[in-house]
Every structure is written in C-alpha cells, then in structure tokens.
PDB file with one MODEL, atoms N, CA, C and O in Angstrom:
MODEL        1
ATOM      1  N   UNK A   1      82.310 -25.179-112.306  1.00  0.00           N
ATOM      2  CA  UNK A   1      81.640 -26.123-113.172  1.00  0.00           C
ATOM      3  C   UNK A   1      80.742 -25.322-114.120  1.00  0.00           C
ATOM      4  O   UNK A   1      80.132 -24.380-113.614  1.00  0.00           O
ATOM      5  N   UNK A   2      80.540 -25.621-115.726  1.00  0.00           N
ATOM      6  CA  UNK A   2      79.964 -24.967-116.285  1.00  0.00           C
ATOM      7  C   UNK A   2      78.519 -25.459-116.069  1.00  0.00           C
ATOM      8  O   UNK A   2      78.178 -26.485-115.479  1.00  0.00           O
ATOM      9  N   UNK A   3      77.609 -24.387-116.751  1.00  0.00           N
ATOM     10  CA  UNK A   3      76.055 -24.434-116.813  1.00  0.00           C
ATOM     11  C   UNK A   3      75.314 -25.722-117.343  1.00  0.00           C
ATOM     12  O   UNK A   3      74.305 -26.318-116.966  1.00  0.00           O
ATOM     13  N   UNK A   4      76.463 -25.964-118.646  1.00  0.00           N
ATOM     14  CA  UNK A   4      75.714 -27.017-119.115  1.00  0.00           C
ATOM     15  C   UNK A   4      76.168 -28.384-118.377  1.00  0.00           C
ATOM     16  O   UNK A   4      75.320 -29.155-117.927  1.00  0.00           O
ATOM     17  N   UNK A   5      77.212 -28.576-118.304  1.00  0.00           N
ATOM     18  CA  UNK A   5      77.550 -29.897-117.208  1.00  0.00           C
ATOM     19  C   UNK A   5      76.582 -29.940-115.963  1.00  0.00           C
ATOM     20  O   UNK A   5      76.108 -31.022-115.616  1.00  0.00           O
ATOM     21  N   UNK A   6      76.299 -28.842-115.324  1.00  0.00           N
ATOM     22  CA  UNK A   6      75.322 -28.998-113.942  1.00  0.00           C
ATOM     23  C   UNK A   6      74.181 -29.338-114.639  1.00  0.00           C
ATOM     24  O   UNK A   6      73.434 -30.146-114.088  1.00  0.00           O
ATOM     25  N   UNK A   7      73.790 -28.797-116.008  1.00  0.00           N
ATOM     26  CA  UNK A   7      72.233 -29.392-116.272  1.00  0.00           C
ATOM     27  C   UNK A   7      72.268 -30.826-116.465  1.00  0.00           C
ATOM     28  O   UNK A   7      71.315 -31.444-115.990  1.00  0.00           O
ATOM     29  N   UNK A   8      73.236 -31.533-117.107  1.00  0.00           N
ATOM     30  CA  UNK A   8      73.938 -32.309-117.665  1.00  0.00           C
ATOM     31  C   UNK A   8      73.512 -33.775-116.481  1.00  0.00           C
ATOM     32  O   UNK A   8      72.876 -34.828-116.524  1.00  0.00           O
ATOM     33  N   UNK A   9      74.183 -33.132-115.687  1.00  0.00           N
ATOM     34  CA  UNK A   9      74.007 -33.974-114.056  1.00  0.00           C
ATOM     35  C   UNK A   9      72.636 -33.919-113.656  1.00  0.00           C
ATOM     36  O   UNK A   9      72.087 -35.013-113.527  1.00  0.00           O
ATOM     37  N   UNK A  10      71.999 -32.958-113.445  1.00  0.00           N
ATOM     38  CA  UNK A  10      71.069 -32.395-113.185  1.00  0.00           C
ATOM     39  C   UNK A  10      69.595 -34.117-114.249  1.00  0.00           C
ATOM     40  O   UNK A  10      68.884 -35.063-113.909  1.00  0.00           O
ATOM     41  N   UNK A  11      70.091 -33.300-115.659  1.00  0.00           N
ATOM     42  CA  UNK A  11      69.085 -34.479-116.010  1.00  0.00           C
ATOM     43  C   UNK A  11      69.419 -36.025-115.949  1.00  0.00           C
ATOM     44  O   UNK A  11      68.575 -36.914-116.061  1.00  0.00           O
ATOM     45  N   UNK A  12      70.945 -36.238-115.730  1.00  0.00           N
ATOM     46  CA  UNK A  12      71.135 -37.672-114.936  1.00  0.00           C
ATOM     47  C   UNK A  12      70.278 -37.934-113.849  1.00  0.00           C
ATOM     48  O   UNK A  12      69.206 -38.539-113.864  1.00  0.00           O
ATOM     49  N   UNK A  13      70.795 -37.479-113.025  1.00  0.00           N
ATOM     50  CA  UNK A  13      69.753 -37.599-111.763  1.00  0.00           C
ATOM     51  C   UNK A  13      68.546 -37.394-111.948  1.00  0.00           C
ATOM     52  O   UNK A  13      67.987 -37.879-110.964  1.00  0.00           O
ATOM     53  N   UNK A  14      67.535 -36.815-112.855  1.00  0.00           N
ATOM     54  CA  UNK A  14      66.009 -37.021-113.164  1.00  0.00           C
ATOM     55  C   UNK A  14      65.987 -38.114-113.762  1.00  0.00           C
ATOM     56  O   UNK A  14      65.309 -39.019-113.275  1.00  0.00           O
ATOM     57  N   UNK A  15      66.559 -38.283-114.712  1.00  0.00           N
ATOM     58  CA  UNK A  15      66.335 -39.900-115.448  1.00  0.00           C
ATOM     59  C   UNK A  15      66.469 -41.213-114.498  1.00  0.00           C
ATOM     60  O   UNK A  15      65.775 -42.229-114.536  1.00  0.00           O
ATOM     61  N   UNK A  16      67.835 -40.828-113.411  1.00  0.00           N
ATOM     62  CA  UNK A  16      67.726 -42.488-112.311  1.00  0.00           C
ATOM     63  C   UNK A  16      66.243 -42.296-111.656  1.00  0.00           C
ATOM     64  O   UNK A  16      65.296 -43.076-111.557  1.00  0.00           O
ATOM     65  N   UNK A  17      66.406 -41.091-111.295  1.00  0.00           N
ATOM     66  CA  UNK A  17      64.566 -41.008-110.191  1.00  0.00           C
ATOM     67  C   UNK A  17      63.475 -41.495-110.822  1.00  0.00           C
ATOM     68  O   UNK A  17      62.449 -41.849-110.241  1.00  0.00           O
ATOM     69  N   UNK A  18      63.707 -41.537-112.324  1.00  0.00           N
ATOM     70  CA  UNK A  18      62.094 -41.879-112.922  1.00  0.00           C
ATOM     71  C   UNK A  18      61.342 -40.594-112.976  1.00  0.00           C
ATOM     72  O   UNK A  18      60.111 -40.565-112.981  1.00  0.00           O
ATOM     73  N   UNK A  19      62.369 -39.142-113.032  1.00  0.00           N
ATOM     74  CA  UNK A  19      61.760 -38.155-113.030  1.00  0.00           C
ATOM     75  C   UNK A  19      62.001 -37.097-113.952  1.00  0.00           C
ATOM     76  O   UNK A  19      61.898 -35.881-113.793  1.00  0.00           O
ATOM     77  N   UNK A  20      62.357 -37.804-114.994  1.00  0.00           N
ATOM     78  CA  UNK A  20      62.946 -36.886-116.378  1.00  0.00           C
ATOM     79  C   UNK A  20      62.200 -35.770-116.720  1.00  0.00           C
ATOM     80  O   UNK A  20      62.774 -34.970-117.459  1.00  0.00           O
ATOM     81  N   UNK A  21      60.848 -35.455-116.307  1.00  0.00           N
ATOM     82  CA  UNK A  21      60.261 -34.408-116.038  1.00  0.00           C
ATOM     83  C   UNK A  21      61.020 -32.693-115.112  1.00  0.00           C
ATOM     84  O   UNK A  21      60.904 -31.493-115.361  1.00  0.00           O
ATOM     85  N   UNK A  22      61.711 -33.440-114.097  1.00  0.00           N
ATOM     86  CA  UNK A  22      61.843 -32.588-113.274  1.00  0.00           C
ATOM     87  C   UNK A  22      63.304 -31.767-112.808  1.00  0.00           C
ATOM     88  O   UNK A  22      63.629 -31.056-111.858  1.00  0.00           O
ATOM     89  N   UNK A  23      64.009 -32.317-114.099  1.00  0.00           N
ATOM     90  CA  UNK A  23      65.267 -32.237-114.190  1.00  0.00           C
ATOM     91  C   UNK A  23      65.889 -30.706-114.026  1.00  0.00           C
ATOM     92  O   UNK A  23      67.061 -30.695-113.649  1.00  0.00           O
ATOM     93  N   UNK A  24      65.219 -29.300-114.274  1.00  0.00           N
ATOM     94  CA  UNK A  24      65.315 -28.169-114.057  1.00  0.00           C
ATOM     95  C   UNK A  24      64.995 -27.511-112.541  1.00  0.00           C
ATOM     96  O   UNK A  24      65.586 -26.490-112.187  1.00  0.00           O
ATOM     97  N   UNK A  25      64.117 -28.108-111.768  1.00  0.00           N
ATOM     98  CA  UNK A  25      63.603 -28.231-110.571  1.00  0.00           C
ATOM     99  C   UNK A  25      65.209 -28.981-109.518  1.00  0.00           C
ATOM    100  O   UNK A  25      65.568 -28.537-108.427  1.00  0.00           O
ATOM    101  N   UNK A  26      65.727 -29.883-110.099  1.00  0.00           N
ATOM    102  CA  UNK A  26      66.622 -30.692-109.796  1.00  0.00           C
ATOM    103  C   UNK A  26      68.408 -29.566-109.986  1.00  0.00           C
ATOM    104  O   UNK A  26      69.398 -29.388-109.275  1.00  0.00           O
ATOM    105  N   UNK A  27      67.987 -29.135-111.216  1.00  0.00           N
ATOM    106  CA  UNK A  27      69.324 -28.048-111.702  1.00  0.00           C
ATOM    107  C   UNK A  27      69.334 -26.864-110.447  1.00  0.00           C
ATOM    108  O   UNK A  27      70.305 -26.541-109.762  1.00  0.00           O
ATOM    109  N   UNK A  28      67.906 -26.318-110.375  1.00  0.00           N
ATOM    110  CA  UNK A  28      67.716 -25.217-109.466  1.00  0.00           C
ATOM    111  C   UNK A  28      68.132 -25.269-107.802  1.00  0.00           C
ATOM    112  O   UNK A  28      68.334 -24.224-107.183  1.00  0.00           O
ATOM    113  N   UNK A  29      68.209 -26.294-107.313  1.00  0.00           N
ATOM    114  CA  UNK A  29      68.345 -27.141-106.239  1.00  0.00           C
ATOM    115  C   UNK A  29      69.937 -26.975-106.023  1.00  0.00           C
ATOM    116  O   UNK A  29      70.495 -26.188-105.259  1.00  0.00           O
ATOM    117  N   UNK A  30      70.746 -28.281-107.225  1.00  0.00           N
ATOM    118  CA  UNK A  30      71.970 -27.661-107.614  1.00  0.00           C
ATOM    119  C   UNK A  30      72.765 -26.329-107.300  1.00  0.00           C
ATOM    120  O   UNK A  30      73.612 -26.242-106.411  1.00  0.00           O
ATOM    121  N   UNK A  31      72.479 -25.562-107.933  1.00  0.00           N
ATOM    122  CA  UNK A  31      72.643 -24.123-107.978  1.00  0.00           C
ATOM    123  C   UNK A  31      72.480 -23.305-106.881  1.00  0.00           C
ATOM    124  O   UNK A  31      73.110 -22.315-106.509  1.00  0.00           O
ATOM    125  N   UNK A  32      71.417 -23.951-106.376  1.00  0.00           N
ATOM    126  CA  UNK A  32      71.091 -22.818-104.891  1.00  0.00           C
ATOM    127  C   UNK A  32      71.020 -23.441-103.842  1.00  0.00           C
ATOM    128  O   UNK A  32      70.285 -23.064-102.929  1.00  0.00           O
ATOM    129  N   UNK A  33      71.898 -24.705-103.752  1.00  0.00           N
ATOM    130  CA  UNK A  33      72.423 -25.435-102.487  1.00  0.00           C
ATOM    131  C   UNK A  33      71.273 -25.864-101.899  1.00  0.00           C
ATOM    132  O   UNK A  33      71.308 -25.806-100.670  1.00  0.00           O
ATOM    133  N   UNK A  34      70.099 -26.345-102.458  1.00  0.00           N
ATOM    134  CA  UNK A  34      69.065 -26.641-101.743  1.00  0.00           C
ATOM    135  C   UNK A  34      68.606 -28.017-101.659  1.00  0.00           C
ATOM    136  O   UNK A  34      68.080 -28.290-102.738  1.00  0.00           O
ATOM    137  N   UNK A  35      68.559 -29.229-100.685  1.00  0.00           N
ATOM    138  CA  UNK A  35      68.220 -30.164-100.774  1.00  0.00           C
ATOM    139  C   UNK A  35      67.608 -31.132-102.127  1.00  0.00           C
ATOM    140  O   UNK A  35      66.780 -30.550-102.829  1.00  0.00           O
ATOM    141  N   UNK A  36      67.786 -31.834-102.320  1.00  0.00           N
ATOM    142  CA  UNK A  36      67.637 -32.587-103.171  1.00  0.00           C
ATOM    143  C   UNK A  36      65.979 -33.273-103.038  1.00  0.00           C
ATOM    144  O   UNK A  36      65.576 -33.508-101.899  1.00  0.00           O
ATOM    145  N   UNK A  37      65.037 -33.583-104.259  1.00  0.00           N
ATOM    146  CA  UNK A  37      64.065 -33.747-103.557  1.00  0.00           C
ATOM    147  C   UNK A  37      63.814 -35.863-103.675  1.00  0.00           C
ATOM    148  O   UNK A  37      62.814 -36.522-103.962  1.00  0.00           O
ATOM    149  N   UNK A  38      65.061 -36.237-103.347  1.00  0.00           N
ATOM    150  CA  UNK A  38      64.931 -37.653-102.943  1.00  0.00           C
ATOM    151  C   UNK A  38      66.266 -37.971-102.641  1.00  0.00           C
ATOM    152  O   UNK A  38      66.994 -36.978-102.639  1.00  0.00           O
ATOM    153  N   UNK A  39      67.050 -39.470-102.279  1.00  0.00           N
ATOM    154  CA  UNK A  39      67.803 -40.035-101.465  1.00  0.00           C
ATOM    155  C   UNK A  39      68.551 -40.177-102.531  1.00  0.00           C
ATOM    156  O   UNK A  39      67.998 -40.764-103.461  1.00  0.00           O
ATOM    157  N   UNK A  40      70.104 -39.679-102.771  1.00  0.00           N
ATOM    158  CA  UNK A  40      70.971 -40.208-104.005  1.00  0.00           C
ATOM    159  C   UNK A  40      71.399 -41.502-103.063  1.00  0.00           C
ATOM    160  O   UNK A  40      71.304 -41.493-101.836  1.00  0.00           O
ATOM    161  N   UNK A  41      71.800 -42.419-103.710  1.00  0.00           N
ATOM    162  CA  UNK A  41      72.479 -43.788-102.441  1.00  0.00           C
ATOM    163  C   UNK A  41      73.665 -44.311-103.786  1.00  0.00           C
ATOM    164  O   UNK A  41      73.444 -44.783-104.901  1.00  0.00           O
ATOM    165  N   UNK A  42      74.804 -44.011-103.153  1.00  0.00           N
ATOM    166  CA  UNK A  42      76.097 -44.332-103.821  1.00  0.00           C
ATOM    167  C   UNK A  42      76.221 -46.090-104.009  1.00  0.00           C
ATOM    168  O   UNK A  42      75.877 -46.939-103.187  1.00  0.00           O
ATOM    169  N   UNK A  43      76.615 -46.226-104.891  1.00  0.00           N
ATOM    170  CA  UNK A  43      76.732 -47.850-104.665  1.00  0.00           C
ATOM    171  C   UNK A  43      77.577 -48.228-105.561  1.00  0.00           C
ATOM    172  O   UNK A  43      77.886 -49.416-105.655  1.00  0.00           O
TER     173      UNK A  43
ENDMDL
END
C-alpha cells in the first residue's frame, strides 16, 4: 500500500473520531502495527 493512501485512511479515521488533529499519530500506529488509540466498530 502506498504512503499516501495509508495517510489517506489514516486521516479518515481522524475525521470519524472527531480527531482530525491526530491523524499522523493515527498514520504512525498504522505503520508500526501499533494499536489504535480508540474502538473502529464496523457497521
């Protein structure tokens, strides 16, 4: 997957959280297999 698609996702998922701030924090996570810092819930 390229860099920009994971950021891509990355600031999706900050924008559902209400956390469009933290979207690089969220990329880094991504990248280095590290927990997510809230509940994704598929629906």
């Amino acid at each position: 997957m390229s860099k920009d698609r994971l950021q891509e996702i990355a600031k999706e998922l900050a924008n559902n959280a209400n956390m469009p701030y933290c979207w690089e924090d969220i990329y880094n996570r991504l990248i280095g297999g590290y927990p997510l810092p809230f509940k994704v819930e598929v629906k």
